[in-house]
DOTI-79166 format. One record per residue (C-alpha): residue in three letters; x, y, z. Coordinates in steps of 0.05 Angstrom, whole numbers, padded with zeros to 5 digits, always signed. Example, Ala and Ser with C-alpha at 12.3 -4.5 7.8 and 13.67 -1.06 7.14 Angstrom:
2
ALA+00246-00090+00156;SER+00273-00021+00143;
This chain:
390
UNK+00466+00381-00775;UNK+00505+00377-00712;UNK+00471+00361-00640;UNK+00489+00431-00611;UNK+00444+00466-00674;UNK+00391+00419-00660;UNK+00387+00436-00597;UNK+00395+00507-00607;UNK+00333+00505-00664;UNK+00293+00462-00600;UNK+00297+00520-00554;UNK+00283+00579-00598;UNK+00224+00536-00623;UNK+00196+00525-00544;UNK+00208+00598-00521;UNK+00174+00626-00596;UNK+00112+00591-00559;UNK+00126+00597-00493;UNK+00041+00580-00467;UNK+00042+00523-00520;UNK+00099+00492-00502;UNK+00084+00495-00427;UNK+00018+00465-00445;UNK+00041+00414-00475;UNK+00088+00407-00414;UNK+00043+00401-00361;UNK+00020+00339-00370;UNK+00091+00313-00365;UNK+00100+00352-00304;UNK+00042+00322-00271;UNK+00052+00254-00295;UNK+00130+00253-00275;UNK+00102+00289-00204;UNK+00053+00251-00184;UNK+00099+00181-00204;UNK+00153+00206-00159;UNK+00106+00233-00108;UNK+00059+00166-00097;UNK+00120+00118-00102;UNK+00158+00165-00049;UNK+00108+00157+00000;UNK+00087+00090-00010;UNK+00173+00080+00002;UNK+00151+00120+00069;UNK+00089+00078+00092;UNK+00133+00013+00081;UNK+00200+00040+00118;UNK+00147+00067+00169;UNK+00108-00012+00172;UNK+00176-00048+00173;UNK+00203-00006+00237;UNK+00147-00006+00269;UNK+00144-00095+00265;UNK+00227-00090+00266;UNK+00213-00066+00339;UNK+00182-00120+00363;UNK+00246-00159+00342;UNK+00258-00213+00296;UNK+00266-00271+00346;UNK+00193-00253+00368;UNK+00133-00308+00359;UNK+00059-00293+00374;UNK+00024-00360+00387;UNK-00057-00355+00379;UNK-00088-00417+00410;UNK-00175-00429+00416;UNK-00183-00479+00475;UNK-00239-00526+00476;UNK-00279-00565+00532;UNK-00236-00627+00522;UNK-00168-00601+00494;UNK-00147-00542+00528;UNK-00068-00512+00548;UNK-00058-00462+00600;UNK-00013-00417+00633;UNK+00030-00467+00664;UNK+00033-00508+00604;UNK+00060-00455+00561;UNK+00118-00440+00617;UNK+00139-00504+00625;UNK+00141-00520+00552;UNK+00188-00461+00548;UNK+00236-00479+00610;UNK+00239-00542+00584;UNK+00269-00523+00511;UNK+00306-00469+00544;UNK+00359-00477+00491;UNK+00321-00445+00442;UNK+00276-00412+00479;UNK+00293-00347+00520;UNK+00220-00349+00548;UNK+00142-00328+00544;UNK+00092-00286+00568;UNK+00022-00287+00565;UNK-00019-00222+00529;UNK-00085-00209+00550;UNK-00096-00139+00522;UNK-00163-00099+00528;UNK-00185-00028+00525;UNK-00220+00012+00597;UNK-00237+00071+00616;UNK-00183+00093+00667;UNK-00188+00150+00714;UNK-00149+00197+00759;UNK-00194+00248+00804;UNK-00238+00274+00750;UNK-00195+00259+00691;UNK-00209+00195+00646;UNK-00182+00164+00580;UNK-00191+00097+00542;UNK-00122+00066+00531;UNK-00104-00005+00517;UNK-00092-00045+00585;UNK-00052-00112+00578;UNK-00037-00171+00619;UNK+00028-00198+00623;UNK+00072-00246+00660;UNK+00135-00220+00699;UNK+00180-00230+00641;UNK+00154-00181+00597;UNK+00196-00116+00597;UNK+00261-00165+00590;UNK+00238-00205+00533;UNK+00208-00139+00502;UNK+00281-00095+00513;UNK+00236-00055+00548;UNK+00256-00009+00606;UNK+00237+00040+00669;UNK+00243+00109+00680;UNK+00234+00095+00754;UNK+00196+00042+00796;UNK+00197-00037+00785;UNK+00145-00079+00733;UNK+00100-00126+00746;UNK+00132-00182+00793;UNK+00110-00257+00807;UNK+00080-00241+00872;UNK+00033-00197+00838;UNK+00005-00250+00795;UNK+00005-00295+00842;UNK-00033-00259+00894;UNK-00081-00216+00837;UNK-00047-00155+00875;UNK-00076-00087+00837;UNK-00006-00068+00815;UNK+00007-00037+00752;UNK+00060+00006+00701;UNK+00037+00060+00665;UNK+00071+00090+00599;UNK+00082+00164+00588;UNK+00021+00186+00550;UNK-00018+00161+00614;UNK+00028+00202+00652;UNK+00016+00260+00602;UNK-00060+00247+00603;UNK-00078+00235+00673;UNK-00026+00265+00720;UNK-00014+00328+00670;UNK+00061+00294+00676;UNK+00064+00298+00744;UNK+00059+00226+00778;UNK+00092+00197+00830;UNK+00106+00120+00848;UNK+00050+00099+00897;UNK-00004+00143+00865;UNK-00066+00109+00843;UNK-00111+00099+00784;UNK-00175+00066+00759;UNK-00182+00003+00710;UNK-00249-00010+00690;UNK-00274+00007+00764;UNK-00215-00028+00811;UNK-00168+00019+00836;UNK-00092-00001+00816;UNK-00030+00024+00855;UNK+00029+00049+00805;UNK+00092+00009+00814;UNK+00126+00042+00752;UNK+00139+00078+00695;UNK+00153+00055+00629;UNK+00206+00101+00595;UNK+00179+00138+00540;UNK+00190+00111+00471;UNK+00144+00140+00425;UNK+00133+00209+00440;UNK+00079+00197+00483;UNK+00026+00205+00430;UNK-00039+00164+00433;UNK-00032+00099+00396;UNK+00042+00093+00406;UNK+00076+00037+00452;UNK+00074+00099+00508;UNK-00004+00092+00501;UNK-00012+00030+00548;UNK-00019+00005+00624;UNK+00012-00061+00648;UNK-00024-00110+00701;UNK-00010-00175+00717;UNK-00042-00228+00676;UNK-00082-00262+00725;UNK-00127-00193+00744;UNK-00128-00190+00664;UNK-00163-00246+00659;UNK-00217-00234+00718;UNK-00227-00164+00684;UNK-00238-00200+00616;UNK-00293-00262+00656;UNK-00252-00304+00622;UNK-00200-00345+00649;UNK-00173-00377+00597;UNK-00106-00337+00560;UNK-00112-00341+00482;UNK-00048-00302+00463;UNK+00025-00308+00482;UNK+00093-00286+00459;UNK+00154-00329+00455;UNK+00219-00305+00445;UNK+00283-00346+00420;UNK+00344-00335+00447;UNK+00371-00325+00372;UNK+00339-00304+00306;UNK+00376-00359+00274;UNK+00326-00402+00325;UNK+00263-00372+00300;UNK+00241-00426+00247;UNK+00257-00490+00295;UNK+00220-00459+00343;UNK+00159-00450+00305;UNK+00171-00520+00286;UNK+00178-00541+00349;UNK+00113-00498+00372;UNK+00073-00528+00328;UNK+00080-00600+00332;UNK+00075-00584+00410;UNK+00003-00563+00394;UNK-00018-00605+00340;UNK-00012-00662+00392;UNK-00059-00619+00445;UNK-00111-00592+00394;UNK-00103-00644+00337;UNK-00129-00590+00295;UNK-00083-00538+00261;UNK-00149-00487+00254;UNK-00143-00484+00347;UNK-00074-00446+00336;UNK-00031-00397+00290;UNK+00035-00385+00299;UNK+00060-00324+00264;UNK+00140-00282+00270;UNK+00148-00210+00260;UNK+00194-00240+00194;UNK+00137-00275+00161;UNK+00094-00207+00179;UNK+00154-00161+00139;UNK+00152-00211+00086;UNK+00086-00201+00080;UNK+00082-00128+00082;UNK+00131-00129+00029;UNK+00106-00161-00017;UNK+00037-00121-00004;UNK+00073-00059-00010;UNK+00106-00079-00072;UNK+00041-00099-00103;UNK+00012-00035-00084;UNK+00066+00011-00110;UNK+00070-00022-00176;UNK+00002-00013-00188;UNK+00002+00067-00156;UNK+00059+00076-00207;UNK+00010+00040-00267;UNK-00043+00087-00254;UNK+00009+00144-00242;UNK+00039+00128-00310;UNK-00024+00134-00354;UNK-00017+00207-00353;UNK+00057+00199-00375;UNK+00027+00167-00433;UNK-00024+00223-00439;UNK+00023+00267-00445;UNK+00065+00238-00499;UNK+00005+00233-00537;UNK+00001+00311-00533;UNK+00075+00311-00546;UNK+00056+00279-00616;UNK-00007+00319-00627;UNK+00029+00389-00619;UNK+00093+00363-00663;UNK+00046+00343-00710;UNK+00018+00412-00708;UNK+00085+00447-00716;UNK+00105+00405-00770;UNK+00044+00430-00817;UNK+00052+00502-00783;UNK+00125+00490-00812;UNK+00126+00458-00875;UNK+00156+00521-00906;UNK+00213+00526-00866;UNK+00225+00449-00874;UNK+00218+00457-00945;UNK+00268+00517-00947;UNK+00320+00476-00906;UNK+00313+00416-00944;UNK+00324+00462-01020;UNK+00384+00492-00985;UNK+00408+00413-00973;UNK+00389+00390-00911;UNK+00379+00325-00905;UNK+00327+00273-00881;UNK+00361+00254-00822;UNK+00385+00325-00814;UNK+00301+00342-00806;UNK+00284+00269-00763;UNK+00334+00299-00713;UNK+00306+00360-00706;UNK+00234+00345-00690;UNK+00259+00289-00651;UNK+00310+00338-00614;UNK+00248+00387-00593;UNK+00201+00332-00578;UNK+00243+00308-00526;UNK+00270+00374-00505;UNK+00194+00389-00490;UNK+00188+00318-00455;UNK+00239+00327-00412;UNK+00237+00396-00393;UNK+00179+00379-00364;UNK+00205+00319-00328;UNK+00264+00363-00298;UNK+00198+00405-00270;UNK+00159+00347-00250;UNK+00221+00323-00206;UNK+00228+00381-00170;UNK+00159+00389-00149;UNK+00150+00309-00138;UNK+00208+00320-00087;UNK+00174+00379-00057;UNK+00108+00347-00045;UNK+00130+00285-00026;UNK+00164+00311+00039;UNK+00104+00364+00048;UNK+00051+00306+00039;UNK+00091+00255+00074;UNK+00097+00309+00146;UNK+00018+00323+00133;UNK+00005+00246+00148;UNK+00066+00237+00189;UNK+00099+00190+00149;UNK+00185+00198+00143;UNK+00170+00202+00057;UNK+00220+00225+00006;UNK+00232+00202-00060;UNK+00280+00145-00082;UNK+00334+00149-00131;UNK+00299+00093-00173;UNK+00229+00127-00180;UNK+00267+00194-00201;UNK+00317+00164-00250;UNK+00265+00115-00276;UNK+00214+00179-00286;UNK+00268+00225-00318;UNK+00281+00161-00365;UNK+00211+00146-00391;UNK+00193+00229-00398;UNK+00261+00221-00446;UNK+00240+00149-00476;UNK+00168+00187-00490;UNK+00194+00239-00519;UNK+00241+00203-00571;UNK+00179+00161-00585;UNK+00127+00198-00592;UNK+00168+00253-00624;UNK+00185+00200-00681;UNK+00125+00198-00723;UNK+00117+00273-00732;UNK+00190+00283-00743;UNK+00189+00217-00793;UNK+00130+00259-00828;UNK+00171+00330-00833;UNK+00236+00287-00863;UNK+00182+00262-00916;UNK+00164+00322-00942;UNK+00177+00335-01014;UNK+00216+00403-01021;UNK+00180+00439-01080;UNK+00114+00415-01046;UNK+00139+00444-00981;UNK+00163+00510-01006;UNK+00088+00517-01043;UNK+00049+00514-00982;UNK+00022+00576-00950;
């Protein structure tokens, strides 16, 4: 029997039972879907992670230090340290981030207010729409100074501010000196979501004036691992205790998500792929079905000399005809519901070429193997027994 009549003898077969064959179907189509789908957007949620740490750059170090009563660094320390491996080092700026109530007239919000040094907006490639950022004077002199990103402007001006206005932190007011340039749509959350002051009022408004976080920045990326190198042994000799300090880089944080991503996709495409495995079992069960429901026609081929591979193909032929119908269906509305899914949740999602060509493989691989015991049963069949059955 040639492949083109095989096929041929497949598709009268699936459209002679066009609700049994869709049946059987659907649980390919939802297996092959919902592979496509999950892996799609777990694709999104890691792109969406990785550009989101990328932007902090990749010649970025947080430093995380716990001073005690007899081993302590502070402000000046840190600066120094960094002017004097200025080789390596492009600079640093302390981070003392909180979240206040902030008001305008009778408007208020709670968004994230940070202390920084004067550096900040250059070793961040941030910029201004208008106005100038927080300036050495300031810090010096604890003047109430302070940027403001867009969504503030959105929130509490209603978009219309103007350099010299003023605002409320947490009770004190604060003159605004600039305007960050929006970067993020202004949404709440985003980078735009924030107010700069200088670090030294950050720390009065925190009671606190020790500074537990800063942010060094190499001058290359290729400089990011002696640095940390360098970092550390500079504060193993303060603290003499590795547990008073992390260092971490936005690469060892993409590693990480990686790797966590990874993990979690393979194991979203495991679960996924039970019901491809489901569903070849009902392939099997409903081949197994036709081959008893067609044991005279088998045994009418097989008098009029067909032969056993002749029948193998057949079944075989259908069984994966069936299987991957219903992958062809299952990619199509895996593609769809990625992107829908992915826009609901705001995540940039859309299926891979890998998860699509690996799903269209194993509906096929299932239905060549599950399809092989039923046909291996209908090439068995004795003739004369066949042609008796009613």
């Amino acid at each position: 029997m040639r492949i083109f009549q095989a096929f041929k003898l497949a598709w009268q077969s699936i459209l002679g039972s066009k609700m049994r064959s869709f049946l059987t179907m659907l649980g390919m189509i939802i297996g092959v879907g919902s592979v496509i789908t999950l892996l799609g957007l777990m694709q999104g949620a890691t792109n969406y992670l990785i550009d989101t740490f990328s932007e902090l750059g990749t010649n970025v170090l947080s430093v995380s230090i716990t001073n005690t009563d007899t081993r302590k660094v502070d402000v000046d320390e840190m600066y120094q340290f960094a002017e004097d491996n200025s080789l390596i080092f492009e600079g640093v700026t302390p981070n003392v981030t909180s979240r206040y109530t902030v008001k305008h007239g009778s408007t208020s919000i709670t968004t994230s207010v940070s202390g920084v040094g004067e550096n900040y907006l250059t070793l961040n490639s941030l910029s201004l729409s208008s106005g100038r950022f927080i300036a050495y004077a300031d810090i010096i002199n604890r003047y109430n100074a302070c940027v403001i990103g867009s969504y503030v402007v959105q929130e509490l001006f209603d978009g219309n501010v103007k350099l010299g206005d003023s605002v409320r932190i947490n009770g004190d007011t604060y003159k605004i000196v600039g305007i960050q340039q929006q970067q993020a749509g202004s949404e709440q959350g985003s980078t735009d979501d924030c107010i700069y002051i200088a670090y030294s009022n950050a720390t009065r408004m925190a009671g606190s004036a020790d500074i537990s976080s800063y942010t060094f920045v190499t001058k290359d990326a290729d400089y990011v691992s002696r640095a940390e190198t360098m970092l550390d042994n500079y504060l193993y000799n303060v603290y003499k205790d590795e547990d008073l300090y992390t260092i971490s880089t936005s690469a060892e944080l993409l590693d990480t998500i990686n790797s966590m991503t990874t993990i979690l996709s393979s194991v979203l495409g495991g679960i996924a792929g039970i019901s491809l495995l489901v569903a070849g079992i009902g392939i099997m069960n409903i081949m197994l079905v036709s081959v008893v429901e067609r044991t005279k026609e088998i045994g009418i081929r097989k008098s009029l000399g067909a032969k056993r591979s002749d029948i193998m193909m057949q079944f075989v032929i259908e069984a994966a005809s069936i299987s991957m119908l219903g992958g062809i269906i299952g990619i199509i509305i895996g593609y769809l519901s990625t992107g829908m899914i992915g826009n609901a949740v705001g995540v940039e999602a859309a299926p891979t070429n890998a998860s699509i060509l690996l799903a269209f493989g194993v509906s096929a691989a299932i239905g060549i193997g599950f399809g092989y015991a039923p046909a291996s049963k209908a090439s068995k069949l004795n003739p004369i027994d066949a042609l008796r059955s009613e």
